[in-house]
C-alpha positions in Angstrom: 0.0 0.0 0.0 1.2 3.5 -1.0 2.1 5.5 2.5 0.4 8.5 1.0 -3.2 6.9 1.4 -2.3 5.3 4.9 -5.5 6.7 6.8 -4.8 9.0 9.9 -6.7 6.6 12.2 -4.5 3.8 11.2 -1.4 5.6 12.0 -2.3 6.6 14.7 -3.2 3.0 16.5 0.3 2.0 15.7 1.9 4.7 17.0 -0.1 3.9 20.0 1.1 0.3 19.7 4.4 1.1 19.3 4.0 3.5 22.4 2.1 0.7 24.6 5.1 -1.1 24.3 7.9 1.0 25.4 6.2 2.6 28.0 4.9 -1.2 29.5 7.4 -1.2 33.0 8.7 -3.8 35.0 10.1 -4.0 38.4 13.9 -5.1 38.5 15.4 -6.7 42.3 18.7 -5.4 43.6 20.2 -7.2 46.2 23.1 -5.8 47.3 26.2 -8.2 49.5 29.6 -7.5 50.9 30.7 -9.4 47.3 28.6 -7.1 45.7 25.5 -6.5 43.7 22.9 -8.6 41.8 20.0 -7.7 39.3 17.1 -9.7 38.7 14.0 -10.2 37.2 11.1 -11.6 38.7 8.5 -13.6 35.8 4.6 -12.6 35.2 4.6 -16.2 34.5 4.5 -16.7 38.5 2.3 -13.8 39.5 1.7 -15.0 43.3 5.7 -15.7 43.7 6.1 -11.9 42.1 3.8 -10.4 44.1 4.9 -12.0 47.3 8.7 -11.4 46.8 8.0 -7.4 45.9 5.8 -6.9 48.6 8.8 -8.0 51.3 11.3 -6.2 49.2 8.9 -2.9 49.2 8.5 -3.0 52.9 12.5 -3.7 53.6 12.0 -7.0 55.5 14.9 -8.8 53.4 17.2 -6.1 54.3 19.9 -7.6 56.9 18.6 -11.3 56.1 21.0 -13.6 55.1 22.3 -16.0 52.4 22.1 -19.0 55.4 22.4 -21.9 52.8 25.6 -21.9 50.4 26.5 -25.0 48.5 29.4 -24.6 45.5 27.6 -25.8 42.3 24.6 -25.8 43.7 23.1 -22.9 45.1 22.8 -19.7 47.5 19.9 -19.8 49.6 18.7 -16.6 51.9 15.9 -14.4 52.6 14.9 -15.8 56.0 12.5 -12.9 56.7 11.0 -14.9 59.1 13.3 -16.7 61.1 14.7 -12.6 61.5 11.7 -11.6 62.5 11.2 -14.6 65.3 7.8 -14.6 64.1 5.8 -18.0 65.4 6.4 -21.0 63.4 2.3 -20.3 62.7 3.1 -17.2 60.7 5.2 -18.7 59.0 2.9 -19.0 55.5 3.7 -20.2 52.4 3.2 -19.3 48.6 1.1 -22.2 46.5 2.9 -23.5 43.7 3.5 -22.1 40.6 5.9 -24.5 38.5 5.7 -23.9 34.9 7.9 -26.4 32.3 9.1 -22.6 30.5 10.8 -22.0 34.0 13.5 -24.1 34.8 16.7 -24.3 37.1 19.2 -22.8 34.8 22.4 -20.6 36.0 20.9 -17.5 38.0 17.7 -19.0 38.2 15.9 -17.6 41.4 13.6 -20.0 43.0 11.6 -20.5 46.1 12.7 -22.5 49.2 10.1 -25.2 50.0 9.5 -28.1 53.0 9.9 -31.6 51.2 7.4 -33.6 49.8 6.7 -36.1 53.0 5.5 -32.5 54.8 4.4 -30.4 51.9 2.8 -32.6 48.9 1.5 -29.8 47.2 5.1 -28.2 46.9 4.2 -24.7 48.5 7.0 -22.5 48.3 8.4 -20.6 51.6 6.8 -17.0 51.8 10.4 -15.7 52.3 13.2 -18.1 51.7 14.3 -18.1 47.9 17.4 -19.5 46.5 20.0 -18.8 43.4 20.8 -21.7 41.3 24.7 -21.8 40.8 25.1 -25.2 39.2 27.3 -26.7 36.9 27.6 -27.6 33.0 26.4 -30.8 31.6 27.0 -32.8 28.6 24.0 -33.4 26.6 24.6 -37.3 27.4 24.3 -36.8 31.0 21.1 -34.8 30.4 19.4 -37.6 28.3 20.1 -40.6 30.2 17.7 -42.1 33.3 20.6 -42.0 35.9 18.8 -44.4 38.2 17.3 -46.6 35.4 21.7 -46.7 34.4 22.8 -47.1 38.2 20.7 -50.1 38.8 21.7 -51.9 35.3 25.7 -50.9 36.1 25.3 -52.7 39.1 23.9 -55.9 37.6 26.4 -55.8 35.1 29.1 -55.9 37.6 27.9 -58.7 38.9 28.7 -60.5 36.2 31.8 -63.0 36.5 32.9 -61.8 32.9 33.1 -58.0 34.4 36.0 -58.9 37.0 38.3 -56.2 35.2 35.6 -53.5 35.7 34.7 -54.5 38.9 38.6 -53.4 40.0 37.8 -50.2 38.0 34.8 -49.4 39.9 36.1 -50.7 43.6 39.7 -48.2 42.7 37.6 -45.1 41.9 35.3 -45.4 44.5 37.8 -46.0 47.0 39.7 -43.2 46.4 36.6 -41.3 46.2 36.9 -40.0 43.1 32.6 -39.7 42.3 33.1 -38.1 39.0 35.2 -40.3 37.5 32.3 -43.3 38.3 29.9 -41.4 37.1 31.7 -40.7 33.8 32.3 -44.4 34.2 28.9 -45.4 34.5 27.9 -43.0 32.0 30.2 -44.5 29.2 29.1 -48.1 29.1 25.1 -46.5 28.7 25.4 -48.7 25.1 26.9 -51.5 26.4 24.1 -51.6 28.6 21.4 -50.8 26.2 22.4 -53.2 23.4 23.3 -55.9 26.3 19.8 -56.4 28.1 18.2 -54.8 25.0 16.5 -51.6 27.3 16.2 -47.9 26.6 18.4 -45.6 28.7 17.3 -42.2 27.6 15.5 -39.7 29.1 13.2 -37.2 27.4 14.0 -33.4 28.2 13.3 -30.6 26.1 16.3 -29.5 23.8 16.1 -25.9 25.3 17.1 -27.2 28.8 19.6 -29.2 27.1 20.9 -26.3 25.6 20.9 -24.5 28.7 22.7 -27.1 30.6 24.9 -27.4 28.3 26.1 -24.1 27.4 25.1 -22.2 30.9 24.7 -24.8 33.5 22.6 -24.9 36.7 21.3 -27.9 38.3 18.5 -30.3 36.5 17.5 -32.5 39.0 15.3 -29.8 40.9 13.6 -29.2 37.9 9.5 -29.5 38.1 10.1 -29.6 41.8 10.3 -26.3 43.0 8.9 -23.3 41.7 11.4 -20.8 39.4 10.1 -17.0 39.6 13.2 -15.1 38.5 16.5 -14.4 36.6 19.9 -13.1 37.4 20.6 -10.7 34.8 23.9 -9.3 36.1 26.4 -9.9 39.2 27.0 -13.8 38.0 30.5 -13.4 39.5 28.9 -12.4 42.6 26.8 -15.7 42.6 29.9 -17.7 42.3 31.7 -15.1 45.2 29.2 -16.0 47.3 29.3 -19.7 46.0 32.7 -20.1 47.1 32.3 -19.1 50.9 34.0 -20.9 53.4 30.8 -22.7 55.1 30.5 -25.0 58.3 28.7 -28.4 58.5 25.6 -26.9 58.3 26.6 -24.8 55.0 26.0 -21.9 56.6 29.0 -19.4 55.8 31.4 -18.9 58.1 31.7 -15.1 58.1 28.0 -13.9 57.4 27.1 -12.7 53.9 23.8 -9.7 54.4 21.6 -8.7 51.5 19.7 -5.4 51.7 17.2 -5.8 48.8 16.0 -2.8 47.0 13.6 -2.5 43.7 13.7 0.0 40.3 10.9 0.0 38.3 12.0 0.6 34.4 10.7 0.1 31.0 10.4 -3.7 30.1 11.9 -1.8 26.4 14.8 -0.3 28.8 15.5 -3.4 30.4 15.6 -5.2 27.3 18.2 -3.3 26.1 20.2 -2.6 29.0 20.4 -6.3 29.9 19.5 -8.5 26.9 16.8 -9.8 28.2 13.5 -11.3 26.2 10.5 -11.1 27.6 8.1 -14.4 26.8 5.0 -13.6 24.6 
């Protein structure tokens, strides 16, 4: 269509369009440490986990709470706004669960702290606690195989009076406690396996977590578990500062790391831009 005959009206709903979209905001978490800061994003894809985290943030109650929980690989878990408080365990509610297969535990994922499923079935989250996926990478191998379903086969094949020469393999590694070089043991005779008792490995898992996993890292096996409501967007070598603490049994870090938690609201278009982050349609 010729631009000259474009009618008035019609220009003027997209430029309204165009408009609606830049000017749509979006609230971005600060949480500030001794190691420094990181930015987040919470998802509209978990509105009650959104709501819940912005409405402690807005009144200050994470401020001077605590990453408590610090595993390397694993995760950071704080925010024990209630346990500061020394509110009564009956205060202490919970958020229902909101776990979506688009949200998973990726690098930076932020993701709520829950009671296990012998107490909590229904896999509420905490009101308060949340946690930071640190993780590791995987190998797309490691992501498509049923680690259990493998385990249990391994051992039968051990068994076996042919598999002496293996058997010393396994019993030297495990002795010396070296649990990633079984695994990568287990994990290479997967074909032997298969072809041997003629039984399917695999796992299914959608190729954007593999990708994910692969090329970011994080930690699969908590995936459609617990619910995700966030992303880092910056301060990933604070994560792994923080991830590196010196910790007691309890993995609780030695010398305390604070958070004081603040929020920015901002263009979803400014955010976008400023962090490279796409927004799901």
């Amino acid at each position: 269509m010729d631009k000259q005959y474009l009618h008035p009206i019609f220009i003027l709903f997209v430029g309204l369009m165009a408009w609606g979209c830049a000017s749509e905001r979006d609230t971005l978490v600060r949480i500030d440490t001794r190691h420094g800061e990181l930015v987040a994003i919470l998802f509209d894809e978990t509105p009650k986990h959104k709501e819940n985290f912005l409405k402690l943030a807005k009144a200050g109650r994470f401020d001077s709470t605590e990453f408590h929980r610090v595993i390397e690989n694993f995760m950071i878990q704080g925010g024990d706004v209630f346990g500061k408080e020394e509110l009564p365990r009956e205060d202490w509610y919970t958020v229902p669960a909101e776990i979506k297969p688009e949200l998973f535990h990726q690098k930076g994922a932020l993701a709520a702290a829950r009671m296990g499923n012998n107490v909590n079935p229904e896999r509420a989250s905490s009101g308060s606690q949340f946690y930071i996926v640190q993780g590791k990478k995987y190998t797309a191998s490691e992501l498509t195989t049923d680690k259990r379903k493998l385990n249990e086969q391994f051992m039968k094949y051990l068994g076996l009076e042919s598999q002496k020469p293996l058997r010393a393999t396994y019993t030297a590694f495990y002795e010396a406690g070296d649990m990633q070089a079984l695994d990568s043991l287990v994990l290479a005779y997967k074909g032997e396996l298969e072809s041997f008792y003629s039984l399917d490995l695999g796992k299914k898992i959608a190729p954007e977590r593999v990708r994910a996993y692969v090329e970011v890292g994080g930690t699969p096996h908590l995936d459609d578990e617990y619910t995700v409501f966030g992303q880092l967007l910056s301060g990933f070598e604070v994560l792994d500062k923080i991830a590196a603490e010196p910790t007691n049994r309890s993995d609780k870090p030695e010398e305390p790391v604070y958070m004081r938690v603040t929020l920015q609201e901002m263009s979803k278009e400014k955010i976008s831009k400023a962090y490279g982050y796409t927004y799901r349609k």
